[in-house]
PDB file of N, CA, C, O and CB in Angstrom:
ATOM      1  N   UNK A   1      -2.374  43.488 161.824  1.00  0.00           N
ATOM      2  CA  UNK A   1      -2.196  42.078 161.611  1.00  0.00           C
ATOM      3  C   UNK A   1      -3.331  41.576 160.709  1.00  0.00           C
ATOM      4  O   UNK A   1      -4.465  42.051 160.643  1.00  0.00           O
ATOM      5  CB  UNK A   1      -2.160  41.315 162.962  1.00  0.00           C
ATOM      6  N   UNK A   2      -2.933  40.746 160.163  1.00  0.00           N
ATOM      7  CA  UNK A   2      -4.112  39.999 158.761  1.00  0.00           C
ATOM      8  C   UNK A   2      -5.077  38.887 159.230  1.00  0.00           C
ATOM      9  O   UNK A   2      -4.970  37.868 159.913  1.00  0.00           O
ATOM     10  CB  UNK A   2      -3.147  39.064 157.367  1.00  0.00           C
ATOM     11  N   UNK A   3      -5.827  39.370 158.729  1.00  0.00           N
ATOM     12  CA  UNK A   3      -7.101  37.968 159.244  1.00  0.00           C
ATOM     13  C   UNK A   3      -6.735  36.579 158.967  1.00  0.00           C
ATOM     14  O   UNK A   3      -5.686  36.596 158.324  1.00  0.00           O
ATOM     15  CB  UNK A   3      -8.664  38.018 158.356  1.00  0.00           C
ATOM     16  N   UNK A   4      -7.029  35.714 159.115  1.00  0.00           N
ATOM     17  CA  UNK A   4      -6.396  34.545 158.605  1.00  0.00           C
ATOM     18  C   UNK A   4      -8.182  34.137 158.473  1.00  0.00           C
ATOM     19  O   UNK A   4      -9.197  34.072 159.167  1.00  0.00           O
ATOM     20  CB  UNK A   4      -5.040  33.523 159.754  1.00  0.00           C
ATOM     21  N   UNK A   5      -7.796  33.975 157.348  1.00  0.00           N
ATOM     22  CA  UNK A   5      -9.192  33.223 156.798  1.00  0.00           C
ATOM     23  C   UNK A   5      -8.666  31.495 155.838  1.00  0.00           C
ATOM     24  O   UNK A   5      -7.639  31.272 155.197  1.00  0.00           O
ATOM     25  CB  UNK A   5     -10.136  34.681 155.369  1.00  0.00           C
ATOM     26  N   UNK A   6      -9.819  30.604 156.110  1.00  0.00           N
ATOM     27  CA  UNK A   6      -9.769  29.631 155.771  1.00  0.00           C
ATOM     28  C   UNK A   6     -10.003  29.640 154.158  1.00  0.00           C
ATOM     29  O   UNK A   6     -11.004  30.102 153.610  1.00  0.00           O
ATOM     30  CB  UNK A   6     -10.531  28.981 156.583  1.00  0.00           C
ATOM     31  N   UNK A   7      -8.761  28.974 153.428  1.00  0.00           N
ATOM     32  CA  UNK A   7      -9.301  28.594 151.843  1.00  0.00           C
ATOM     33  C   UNK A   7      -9.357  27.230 151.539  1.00  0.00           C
ATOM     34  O   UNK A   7      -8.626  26.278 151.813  1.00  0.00           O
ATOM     35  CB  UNK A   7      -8.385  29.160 150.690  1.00  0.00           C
ATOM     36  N   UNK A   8     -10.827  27.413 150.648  1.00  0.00           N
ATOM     37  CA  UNK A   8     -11.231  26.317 150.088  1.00  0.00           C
ATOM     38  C   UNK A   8     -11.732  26.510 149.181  1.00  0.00           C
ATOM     39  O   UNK A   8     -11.959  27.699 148.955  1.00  0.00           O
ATOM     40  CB  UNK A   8     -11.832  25.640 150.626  1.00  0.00           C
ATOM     41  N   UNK A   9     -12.195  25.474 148.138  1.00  0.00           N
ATOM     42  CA  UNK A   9     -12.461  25.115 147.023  1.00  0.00           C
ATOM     43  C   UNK A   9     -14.144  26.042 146.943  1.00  0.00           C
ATOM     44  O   UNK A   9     -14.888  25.763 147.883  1.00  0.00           O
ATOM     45  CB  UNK A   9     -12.321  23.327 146.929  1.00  0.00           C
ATOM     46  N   UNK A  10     -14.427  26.556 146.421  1.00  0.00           N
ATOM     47  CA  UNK A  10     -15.795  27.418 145.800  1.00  0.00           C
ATOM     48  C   UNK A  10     -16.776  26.293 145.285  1.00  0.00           C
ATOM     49  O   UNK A  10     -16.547  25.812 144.176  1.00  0.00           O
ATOM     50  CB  UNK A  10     -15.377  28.572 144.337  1.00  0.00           C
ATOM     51  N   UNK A  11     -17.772  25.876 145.964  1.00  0.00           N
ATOM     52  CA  UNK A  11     -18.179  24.957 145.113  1.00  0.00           C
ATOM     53  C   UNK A  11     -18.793  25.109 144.015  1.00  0.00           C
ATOM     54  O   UNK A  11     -18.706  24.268 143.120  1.00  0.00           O
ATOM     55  CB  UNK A  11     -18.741  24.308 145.588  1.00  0.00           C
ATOM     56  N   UNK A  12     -19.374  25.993 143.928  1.00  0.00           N
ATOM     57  CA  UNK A  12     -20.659  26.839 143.265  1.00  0.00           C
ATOM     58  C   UNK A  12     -19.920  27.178 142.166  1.00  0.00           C
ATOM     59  O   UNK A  12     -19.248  28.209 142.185  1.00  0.00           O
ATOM     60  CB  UNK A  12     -21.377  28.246 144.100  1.00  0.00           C
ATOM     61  N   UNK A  13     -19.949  26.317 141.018  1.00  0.00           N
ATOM     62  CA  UNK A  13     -19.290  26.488 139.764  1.00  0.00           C
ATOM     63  C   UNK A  13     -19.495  27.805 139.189  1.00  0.00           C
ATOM     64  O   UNK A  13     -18.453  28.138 138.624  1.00  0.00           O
ATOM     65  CB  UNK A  13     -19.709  25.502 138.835  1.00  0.00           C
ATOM     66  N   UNK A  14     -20.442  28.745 139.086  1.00  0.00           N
ATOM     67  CA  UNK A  14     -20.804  30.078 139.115  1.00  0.00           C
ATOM     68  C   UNK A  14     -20.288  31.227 139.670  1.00  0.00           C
ATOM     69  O   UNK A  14     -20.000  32.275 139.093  1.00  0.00           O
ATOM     70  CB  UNK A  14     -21.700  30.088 139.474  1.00  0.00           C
ATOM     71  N   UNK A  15     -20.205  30.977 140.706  1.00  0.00           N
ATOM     72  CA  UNK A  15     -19.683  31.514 141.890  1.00  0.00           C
ATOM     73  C   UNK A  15     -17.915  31.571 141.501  1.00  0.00           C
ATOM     74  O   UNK A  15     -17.157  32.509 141.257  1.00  0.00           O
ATOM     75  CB  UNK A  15     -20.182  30.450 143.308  1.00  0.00           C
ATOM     76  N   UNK A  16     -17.783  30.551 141.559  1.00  0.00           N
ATOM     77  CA  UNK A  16     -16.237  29.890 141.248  1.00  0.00           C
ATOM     78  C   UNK A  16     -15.689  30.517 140.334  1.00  0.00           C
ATOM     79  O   UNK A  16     -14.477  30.716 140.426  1.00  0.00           O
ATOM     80  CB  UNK A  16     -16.120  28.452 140.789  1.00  0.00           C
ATOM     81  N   UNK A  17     -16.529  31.081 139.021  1.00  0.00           N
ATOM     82  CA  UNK A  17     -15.860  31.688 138.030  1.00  0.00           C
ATOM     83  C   UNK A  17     -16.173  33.056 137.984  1.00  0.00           C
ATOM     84  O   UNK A  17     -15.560  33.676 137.115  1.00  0.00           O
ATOM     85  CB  UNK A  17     -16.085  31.095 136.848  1.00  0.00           C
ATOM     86  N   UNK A  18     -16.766  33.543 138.509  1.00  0.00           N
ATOM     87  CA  UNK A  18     -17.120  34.948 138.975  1.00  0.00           C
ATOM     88  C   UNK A  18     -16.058  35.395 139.537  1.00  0.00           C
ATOM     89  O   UNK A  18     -15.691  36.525 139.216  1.00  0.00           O
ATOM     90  CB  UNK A  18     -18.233  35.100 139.898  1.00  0.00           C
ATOM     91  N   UNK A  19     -15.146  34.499 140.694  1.00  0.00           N
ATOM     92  CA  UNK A  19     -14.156  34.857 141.697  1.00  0.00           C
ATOM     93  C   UNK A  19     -12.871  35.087 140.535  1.00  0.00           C
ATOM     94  O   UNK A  19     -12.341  36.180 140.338  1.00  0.00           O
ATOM     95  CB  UNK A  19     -13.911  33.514 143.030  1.00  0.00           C
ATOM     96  N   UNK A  20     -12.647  34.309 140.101  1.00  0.00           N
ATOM     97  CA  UNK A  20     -11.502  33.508 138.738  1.00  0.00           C
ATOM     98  C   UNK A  20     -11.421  34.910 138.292  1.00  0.00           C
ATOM     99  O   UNK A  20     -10.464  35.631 138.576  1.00  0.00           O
ATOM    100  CB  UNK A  20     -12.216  32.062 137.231  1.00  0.00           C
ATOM    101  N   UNK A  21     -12.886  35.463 137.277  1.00  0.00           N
ATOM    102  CA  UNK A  21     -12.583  36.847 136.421  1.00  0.00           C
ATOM    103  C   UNK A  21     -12.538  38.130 136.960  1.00  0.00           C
ATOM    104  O   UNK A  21     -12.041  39.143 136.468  1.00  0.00           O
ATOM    105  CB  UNK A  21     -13.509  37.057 135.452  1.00  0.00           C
ATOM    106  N   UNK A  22     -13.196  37.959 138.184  1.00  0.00           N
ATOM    107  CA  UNK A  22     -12.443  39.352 139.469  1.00  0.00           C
ATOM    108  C   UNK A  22     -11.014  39.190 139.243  1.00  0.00           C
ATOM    109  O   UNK A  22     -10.180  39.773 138.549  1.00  0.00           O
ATOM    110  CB  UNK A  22     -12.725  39.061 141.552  1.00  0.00           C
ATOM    111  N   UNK A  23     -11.001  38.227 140.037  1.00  0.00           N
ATOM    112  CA  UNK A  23      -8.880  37.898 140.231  1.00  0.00           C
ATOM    113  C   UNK A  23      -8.014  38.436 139.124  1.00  0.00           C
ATOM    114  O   UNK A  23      -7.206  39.363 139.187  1.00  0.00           O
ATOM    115  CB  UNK A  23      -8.296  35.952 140.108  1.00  0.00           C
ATOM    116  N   UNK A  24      -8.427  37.466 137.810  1.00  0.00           N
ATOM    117  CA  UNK A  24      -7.994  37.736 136.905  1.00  0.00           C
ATOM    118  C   UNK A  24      -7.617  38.924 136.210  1.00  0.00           C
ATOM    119  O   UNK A  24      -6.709  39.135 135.406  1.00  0.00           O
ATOM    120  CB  UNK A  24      -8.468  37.270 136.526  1.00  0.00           C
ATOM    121  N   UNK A  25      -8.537  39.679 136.707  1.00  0.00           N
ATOM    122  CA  UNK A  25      -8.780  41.465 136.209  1.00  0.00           C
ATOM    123  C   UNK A  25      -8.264  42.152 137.047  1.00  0.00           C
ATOM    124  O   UNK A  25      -8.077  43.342 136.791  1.00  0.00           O
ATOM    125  CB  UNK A  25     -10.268  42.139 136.108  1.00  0.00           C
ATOM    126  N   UNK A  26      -7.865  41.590 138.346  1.00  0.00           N
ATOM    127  CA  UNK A  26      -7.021  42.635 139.091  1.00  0.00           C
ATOM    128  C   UNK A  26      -5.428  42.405 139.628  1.00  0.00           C
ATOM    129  O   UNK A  26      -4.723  42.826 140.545  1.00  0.00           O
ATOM    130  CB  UNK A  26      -7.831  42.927 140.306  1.00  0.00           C
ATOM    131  N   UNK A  27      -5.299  41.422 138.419  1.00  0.00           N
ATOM    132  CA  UNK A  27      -3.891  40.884 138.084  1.00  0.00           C
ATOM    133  C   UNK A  27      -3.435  41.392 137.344  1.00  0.00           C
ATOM    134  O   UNK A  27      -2.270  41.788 137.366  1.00  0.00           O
ATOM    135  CB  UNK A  27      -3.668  39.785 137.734  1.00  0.00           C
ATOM    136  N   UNK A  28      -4.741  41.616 135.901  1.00  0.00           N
ATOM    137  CA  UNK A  28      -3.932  42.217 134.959  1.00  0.00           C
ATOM    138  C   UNK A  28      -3.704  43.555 135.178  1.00  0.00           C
ATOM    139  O   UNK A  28      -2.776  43.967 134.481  1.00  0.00           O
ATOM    140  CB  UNK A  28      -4.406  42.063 133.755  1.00  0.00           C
ATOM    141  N   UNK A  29      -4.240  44.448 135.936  1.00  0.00           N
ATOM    142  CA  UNK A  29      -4.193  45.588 136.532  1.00  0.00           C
ATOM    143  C   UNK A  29      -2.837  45.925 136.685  1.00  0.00           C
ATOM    144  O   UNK A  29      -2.140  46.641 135.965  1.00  0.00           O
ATOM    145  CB  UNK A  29      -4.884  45.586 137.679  1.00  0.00           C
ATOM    146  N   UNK A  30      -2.473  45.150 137.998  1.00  0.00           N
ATOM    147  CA  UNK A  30      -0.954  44.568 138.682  1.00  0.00           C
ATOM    148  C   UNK A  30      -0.271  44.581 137.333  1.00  0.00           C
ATOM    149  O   UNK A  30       0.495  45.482 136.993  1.00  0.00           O
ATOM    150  CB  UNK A  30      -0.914  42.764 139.558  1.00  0.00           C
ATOM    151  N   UNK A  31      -0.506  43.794 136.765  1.00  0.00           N
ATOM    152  CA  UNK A  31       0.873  43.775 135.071  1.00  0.00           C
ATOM    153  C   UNK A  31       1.094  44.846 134.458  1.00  0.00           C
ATOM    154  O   UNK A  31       2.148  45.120 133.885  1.00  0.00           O
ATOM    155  CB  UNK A  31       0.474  42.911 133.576  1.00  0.00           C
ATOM    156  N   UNK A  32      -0.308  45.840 134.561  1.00  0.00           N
ATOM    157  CA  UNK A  32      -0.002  46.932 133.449  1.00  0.00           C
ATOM    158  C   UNK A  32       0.921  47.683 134.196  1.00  0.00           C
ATOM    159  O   UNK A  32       1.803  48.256 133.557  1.00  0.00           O
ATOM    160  CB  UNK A  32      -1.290  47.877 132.867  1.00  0.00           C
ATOM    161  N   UNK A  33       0.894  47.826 135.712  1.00  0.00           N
ATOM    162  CA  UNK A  33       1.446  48.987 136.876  1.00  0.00           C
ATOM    163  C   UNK A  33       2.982  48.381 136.352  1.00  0.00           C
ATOM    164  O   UNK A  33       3.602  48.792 135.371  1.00  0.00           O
ATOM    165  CB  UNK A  33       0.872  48.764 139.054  1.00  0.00           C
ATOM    166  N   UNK A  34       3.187  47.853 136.807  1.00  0.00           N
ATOM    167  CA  UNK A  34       4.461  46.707 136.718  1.00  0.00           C
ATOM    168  C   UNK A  34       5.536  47.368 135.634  1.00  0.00           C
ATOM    169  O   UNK A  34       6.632  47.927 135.631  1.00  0.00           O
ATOM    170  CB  UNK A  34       3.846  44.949 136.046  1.00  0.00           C
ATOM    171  N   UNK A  35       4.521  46.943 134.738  1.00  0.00           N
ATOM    172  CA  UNK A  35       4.897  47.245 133.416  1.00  0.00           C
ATOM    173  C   UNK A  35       5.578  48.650 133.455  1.00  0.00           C
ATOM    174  O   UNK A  35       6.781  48.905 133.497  1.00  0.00           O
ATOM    175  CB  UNK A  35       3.654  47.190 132.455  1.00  0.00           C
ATOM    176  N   UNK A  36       4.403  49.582 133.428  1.00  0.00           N
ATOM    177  CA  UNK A  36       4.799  51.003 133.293  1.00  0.00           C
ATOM    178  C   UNK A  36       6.096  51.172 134.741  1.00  0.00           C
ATOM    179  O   UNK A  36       7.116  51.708 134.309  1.00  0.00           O
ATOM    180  CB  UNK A  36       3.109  52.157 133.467  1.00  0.00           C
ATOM    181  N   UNK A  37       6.153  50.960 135.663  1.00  0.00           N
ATOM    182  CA  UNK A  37       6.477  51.488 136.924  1.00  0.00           C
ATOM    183  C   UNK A  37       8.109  51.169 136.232  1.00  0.00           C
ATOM    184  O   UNK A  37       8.989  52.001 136.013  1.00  0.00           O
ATOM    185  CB  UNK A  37       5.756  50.631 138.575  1.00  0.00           C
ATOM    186  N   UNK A  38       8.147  49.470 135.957  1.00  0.00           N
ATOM    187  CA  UNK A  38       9.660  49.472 135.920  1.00  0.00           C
ATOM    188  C   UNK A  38       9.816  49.290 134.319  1.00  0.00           C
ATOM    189  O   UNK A  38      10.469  48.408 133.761  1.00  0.00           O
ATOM    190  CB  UNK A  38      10.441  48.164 136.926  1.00  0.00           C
ATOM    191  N   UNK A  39       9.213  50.122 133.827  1.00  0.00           N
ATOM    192  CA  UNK A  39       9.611  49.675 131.967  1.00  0.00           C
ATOM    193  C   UNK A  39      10.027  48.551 131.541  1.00  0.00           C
ATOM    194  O   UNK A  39      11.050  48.581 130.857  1.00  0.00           O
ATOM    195  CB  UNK A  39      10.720  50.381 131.294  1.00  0.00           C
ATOM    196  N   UNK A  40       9.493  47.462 131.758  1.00  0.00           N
ATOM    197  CA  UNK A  40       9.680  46.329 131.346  1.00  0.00           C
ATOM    198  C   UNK A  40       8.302  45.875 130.632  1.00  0.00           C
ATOM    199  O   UNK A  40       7.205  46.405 130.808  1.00  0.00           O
ATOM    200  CB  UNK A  40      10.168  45.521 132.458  1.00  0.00           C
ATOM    201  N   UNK A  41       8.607  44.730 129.749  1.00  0.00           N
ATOM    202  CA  UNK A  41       7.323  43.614 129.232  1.00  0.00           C
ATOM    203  C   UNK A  41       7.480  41.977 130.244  1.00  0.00           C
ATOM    204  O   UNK A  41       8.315  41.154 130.621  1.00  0.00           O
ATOM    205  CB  UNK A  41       7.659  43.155 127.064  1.00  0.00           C
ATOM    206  N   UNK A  42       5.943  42.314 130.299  1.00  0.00           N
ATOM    207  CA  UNK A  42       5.663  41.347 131.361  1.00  0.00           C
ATOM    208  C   UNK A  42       4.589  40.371 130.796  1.00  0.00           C
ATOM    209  O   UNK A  42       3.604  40.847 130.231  1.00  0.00           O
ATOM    210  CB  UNK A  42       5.164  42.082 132.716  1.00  0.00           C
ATOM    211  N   UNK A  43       4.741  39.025 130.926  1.00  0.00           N
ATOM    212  CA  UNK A  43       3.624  38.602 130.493  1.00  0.00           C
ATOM    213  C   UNK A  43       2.819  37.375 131.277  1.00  0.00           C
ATOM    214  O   UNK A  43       3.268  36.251 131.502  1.00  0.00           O
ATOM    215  CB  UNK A  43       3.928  38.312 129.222  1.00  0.00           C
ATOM    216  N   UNK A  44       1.505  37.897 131.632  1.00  0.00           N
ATOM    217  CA  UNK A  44       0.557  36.908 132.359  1.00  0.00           C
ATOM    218  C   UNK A  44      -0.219  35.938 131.560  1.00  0.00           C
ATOM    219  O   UNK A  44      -0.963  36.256 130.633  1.00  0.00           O
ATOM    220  CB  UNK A  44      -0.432  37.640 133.116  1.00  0.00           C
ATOM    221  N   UNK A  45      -0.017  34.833 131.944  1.00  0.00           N
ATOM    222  CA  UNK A  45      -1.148  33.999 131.729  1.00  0.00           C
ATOM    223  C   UNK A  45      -1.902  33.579 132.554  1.00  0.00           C
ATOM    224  O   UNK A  45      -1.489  32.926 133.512  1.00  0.00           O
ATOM    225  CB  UNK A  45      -0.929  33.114 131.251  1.00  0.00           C
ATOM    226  N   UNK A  46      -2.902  33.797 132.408  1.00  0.00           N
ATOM    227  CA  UNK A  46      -4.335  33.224 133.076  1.00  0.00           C
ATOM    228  C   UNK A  46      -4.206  31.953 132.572  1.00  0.00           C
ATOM    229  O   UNK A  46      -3.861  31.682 131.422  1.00  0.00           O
ATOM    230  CB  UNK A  46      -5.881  33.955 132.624  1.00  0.00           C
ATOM    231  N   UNK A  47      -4.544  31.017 133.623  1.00  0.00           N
ATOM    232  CA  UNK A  47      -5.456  29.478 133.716  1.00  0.00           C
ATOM    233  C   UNK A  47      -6.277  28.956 134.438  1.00  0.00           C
ATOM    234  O   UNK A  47      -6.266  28.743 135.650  1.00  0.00           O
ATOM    235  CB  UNK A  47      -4.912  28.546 133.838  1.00  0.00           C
ATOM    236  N   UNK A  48      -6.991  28.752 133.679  1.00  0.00           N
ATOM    237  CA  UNK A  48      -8.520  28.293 134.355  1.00  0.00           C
ATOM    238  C   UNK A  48      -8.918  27.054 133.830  1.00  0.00           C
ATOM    239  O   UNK A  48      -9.719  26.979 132.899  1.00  0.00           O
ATOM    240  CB  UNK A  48      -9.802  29.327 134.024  1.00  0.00           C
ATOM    241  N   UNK A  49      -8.150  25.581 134.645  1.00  0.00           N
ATOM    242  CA  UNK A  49      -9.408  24.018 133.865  1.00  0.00           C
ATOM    243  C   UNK A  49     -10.322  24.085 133.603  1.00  0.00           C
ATOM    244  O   UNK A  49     -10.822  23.095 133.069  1.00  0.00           O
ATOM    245  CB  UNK A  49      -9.897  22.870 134.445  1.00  0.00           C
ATOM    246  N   UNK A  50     -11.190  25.367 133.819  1.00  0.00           N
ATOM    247  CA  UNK A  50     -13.022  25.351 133.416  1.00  0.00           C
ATOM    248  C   UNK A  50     -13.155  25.544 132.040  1.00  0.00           C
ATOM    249  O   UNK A  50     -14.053  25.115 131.315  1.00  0.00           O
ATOM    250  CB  UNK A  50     -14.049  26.674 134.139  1.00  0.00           C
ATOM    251  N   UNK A  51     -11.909  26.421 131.652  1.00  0.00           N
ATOM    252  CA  UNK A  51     -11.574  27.232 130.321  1.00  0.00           C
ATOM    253  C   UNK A  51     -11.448  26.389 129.203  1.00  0.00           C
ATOM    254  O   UNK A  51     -11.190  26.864 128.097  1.00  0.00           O
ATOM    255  CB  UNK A  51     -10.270  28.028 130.394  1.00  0.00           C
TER     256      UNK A  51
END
C-alpha cells in the first residue's frame, strides 16, 4: 500500500526548481520508453511559470 504523503507548494524557489528539472528529466525518460516500446512519436511539453 502507498504512503500518502501531503502536497504542497515548495516554497524555496530553489528548491522548487531543482524538483521541476528532476521531474522533468524523468518524464522525458518515460517519453523516450514510450516511444520505443510502442513505436509511436510522442510529444512532451514541459511548463514551468518560472520559465
Amino acid at each position: 500500500m502507498a504512503r500518502k504523503i501531503e502536497i504542497k507548494k515548495i516554497e524555496d524557489t530553489k528548491k522548487r526548481k531543482v524538483s521541476f528539472y528532476k521531474r522533468r528529466n524523468n518524464l522525458l525518460n518515460k517519453e523516450k520508453e514510450i516511444a520505443i516500446c510502442c513505436d509511436v512519436n510522442v510529444l512532451f511539453v514541459p511548463f514551468s511559470p518560472a520559465d
